[in-house]
PAGU-556966 format. One line per 5 residues: number of its first residue (from 1); their letters; for each residue x negated, y, z of N, C-alpha, C. Coordinates in steps of 0.001 Angstrom, whole numbers, plus 500000, padded with zeros to 6 digits. Atoms other than C-alpha are relative to their C-alpha. Example, Ala and Ser with C-alpha at 12.3 -4.5 7.8 and 13.67 -1.06 7.14 Angstrom:
2
1) as) 499110/498810/500000/487700/495500/507800/499100/501200/500000; 500820/498810/499940/486330/498940/507140/500770/501090/500730 .
***
This chain:
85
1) xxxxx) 499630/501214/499309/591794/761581/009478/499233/498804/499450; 500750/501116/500780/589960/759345/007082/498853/499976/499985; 501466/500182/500077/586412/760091/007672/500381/499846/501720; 500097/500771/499102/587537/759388/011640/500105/498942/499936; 499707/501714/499974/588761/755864/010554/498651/499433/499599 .
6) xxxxx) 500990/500175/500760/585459/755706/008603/499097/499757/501289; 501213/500115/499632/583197/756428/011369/500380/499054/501114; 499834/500351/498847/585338/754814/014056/499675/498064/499476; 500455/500782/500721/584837/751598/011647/498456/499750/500133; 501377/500044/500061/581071/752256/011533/499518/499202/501116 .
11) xxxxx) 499978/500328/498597/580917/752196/015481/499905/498715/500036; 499222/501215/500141/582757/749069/015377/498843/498977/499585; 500479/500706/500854/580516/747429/012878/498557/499991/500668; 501366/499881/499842/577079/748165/014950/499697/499407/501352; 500481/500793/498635/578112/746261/018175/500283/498989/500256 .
16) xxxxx) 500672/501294/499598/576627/742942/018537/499966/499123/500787; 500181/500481/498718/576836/742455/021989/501165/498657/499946; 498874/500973/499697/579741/739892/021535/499204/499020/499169; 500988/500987/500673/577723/738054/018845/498794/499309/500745; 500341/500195/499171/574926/737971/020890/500177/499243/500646 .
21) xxxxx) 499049/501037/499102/576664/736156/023515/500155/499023/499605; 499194/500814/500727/578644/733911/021119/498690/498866/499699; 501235/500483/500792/575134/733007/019373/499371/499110/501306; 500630/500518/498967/573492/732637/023023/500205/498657/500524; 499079/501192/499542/576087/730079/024154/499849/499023/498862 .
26) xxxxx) 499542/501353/500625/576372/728095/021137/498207/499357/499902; 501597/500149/500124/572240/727501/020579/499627/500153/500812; 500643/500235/498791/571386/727757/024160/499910/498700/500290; 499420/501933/499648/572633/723866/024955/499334/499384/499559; 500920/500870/500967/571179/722752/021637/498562/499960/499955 .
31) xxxxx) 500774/499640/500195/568392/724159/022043/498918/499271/501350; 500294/501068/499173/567776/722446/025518/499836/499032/500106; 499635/501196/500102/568996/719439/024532/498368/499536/498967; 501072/500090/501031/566176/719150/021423/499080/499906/501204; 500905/499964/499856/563698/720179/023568/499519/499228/501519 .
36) xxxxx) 500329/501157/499065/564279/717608/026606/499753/498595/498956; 499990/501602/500525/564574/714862/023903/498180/499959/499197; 501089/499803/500475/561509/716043/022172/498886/499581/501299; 500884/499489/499128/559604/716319/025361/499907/498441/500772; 499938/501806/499332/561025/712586/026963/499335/498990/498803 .
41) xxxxx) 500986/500895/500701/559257/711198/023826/498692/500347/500354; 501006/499972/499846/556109/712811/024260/499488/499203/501379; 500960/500154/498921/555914/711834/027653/500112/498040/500214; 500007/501496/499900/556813/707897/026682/498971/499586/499496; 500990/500487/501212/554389/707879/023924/498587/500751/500833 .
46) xxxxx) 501250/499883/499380/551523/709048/026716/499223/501134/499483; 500980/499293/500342/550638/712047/025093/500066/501718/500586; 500026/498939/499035/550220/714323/027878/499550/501555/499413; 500329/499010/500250/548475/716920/026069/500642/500982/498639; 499038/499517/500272/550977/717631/023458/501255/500006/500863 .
51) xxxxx) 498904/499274/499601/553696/717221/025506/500040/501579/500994; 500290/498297/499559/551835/720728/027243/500376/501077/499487; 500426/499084/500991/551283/722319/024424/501442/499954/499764; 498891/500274/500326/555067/721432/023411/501019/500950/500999; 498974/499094/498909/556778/722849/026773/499071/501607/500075 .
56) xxxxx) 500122/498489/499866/554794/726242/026933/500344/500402/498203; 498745/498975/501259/556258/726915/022875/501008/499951/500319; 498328/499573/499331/559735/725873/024456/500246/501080/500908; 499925/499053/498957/559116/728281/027382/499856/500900/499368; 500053/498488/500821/557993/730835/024884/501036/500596/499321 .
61) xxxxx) 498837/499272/500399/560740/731095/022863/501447/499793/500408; 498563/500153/498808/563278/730097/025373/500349/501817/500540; 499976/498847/499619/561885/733544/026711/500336/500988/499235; 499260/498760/500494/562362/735665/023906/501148/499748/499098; 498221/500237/501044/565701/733686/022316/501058/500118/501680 .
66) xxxxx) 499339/499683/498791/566964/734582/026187/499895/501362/500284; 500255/498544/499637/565415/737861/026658/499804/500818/498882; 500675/499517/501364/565333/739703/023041/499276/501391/500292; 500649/498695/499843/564158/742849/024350/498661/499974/500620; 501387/500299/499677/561107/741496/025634/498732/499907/498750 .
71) xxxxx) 500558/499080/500967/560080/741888/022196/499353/501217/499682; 500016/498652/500263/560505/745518/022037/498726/499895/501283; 500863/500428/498745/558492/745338/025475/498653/499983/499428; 501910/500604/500128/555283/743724/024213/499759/500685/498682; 500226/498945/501901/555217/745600/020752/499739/500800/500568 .
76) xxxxx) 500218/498448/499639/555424/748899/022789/498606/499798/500753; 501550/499892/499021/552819/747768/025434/498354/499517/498780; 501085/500218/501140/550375/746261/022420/499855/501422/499184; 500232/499001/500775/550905/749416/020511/499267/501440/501245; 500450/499168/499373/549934/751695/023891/498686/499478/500232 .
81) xxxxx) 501389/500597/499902/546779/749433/024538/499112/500061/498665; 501226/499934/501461/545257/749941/020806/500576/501218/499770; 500227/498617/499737/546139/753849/021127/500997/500325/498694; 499058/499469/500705/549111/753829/018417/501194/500763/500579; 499097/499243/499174/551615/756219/019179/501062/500182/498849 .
***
Protein backbone atom coordinates (compact mmCIF):
# COMPACT_ATOMS: atom_id res chain seq x y z
CA UNK A 1 0.00 0.00 0.00
CA UNK A 2 2.89 2.31 0.62
CA UNK A 3 4.87 2.15 -2.47
CA UNK A 4 1.14 2.96 -4.19
CA UNK A 5 0.96 6.17 -2.02
CA UNK A 6 4.61 6.68 -3.09
CA UNK A 7 4.11 6.51 -6.70
CA UNK A 8 0.61 7.97 -6.68
CA UNK A 9 2.57 11.04 -4.92
CA UNK A 10 5.21 10.95 -7.69
CA UNK A 11 2.39 11.31 -10.43
CA UNK A 12 1.08 14.11 -8.53
CA UNK A 13 4.35 15.89 -8.22
CA UNK A 14 5.15 15.83 -12.22
CA UNK A 15 1.98 17.78 -13.33
CA UNK A 16 2.55 21.30 -14.12
CA UNK A 17 -0.17 21.99 -16.20
CA UNK A 18 -1.91 24.05 -13.38
CA UNK A 19 1.35 25.98 -12.75
CA UNK A 20 1.70 26.62 -16.14
CA UNK A 21 -1.50 28.34 -16.34
CA UNK A 22 -1.16 30.09 -12.95
CA UNK A 23 2.45 31.38 -14.19
CA UNK A 24 0.82 32.25 -17.76
CA UNK A 25 -1.88 34.46 -16.22
CA UNK A 26 0.07 36.16 -13.69
CA UNK A 27 3.22 37.33 -16.22
CA UNK A 28 1.16 37.46 -19.28
CA UNK A 29 -0.46 41.17 -18.28
CA UNK A 30 2.92 42.25 -16.95
CA UNK A 31 4.56 41.31 -19.47
CA UNK A 32 2.31 43.34 -21.97
CA UNK A 33 2.08 46.05 -19.94
CA UNK A 34 6.26 46.53 -19.87
CA UNK A 35 6.38 46.04 -23.27
CA UNK A 36 3.61 48.71 -24.47
CA UNK A 37 5.28 51.18 -22.01
CA UNK A 38 8.68 50.35 -23.27
CA UNK A 39 7.60 50.59 -26.83
CA UNK A 40 5.28 54.17 -26.27
CA UNK A 41 8.73 55.58 -25.24
CA UNK A 42 10.59 54.50 -28.08
CA UNK A 43 8.16 55.73 -30.33
CA UNK A 44 8.09 59.41 -28.40
CA UNK A 45 11.75 59.60 -28.32
CA UNK A 46 11.66 59.07 -32.45
CA UNK A 47 13.60 56.13 -32.49
CA UNK A 48 11.93 54.15 -35.02
CA UNK A 49 14.57 51.72 -35.49
CA UNK A 50 14.86 50.46 -32.04
CA UNK A 51 11.50 50.60 -31.36
CA UNK A 52 11.63 47.54 -34.43
CA UNK A 53 14.17 45.86 -33.20
CA UNK A 54 12.34 46.09 -29.64
CA UNK A 55 8.77 44.68 -30.86
CA UNK A 56 10.15 41.64 -32.95
CA UNK A 57 12.20 40.47 -29.28
CA UNK A 58 8.65 41.09 -27.65
CA UNK A 59 7.02 39.01 -30.43
CA UNK A 60 9.74 36.48 -29.99
CA UNK A 61 9.41 35.67 -26.68
CA UNK A 62 5.80 36.45 -26.35
CA UNK A 63 5.91 33.36 -28.81
CA UNK A 64 7.77 31.00 -26.92
CA UNK A 65 6.62 32.34 -23.12
CA UNK A 66 2.95 31.54 -24.93
CA UNK A 67 3.80 28.57 -26.89
CA UNK A 68 6.62 26.51 -24.83
CA UNK A 69 6.59 23.67 -27.05
CA UNK A 70 7.62 25.56 -29.91
CA UNK A 71 10.87 25.08 -28.43
CA UNK A 72 10.88 21.43 -28.59
CA UNK A 73 9.68 22.15 -32.32
CA UNK A 74 12.68 24.13 -33.55
CA UNK A 75 15.38 22.05 -31.59
CA UNK A 76 13.89 18.91 -33.32
CA UNK A 77 13.63 20.60 -36.80
CA UNK A 78 17.42 22.24 -36.33
CA UNK A 79 18.64 18.91 -35.17
CA UNK A 80 16.89 17.05 -38.49
CA UNK A 81 18.42 19.80 -40.86
CA UNK A 82 22.23 19.27 -39.55
CA UNK A 83 21.59 15.30 -39.75
CA UNK A 84 21.60 14.68 -35.77
CA UNK A 85 19.48 12.01 -34.84
Amino acid sequence: MSAYLVAAAHTEALSTTGLVTYLQGLFGPLFLGIVGIVAIFFLFTREIIRFVQFIVLAIAIAVVFYTPSIVQTIATGIANALGVH
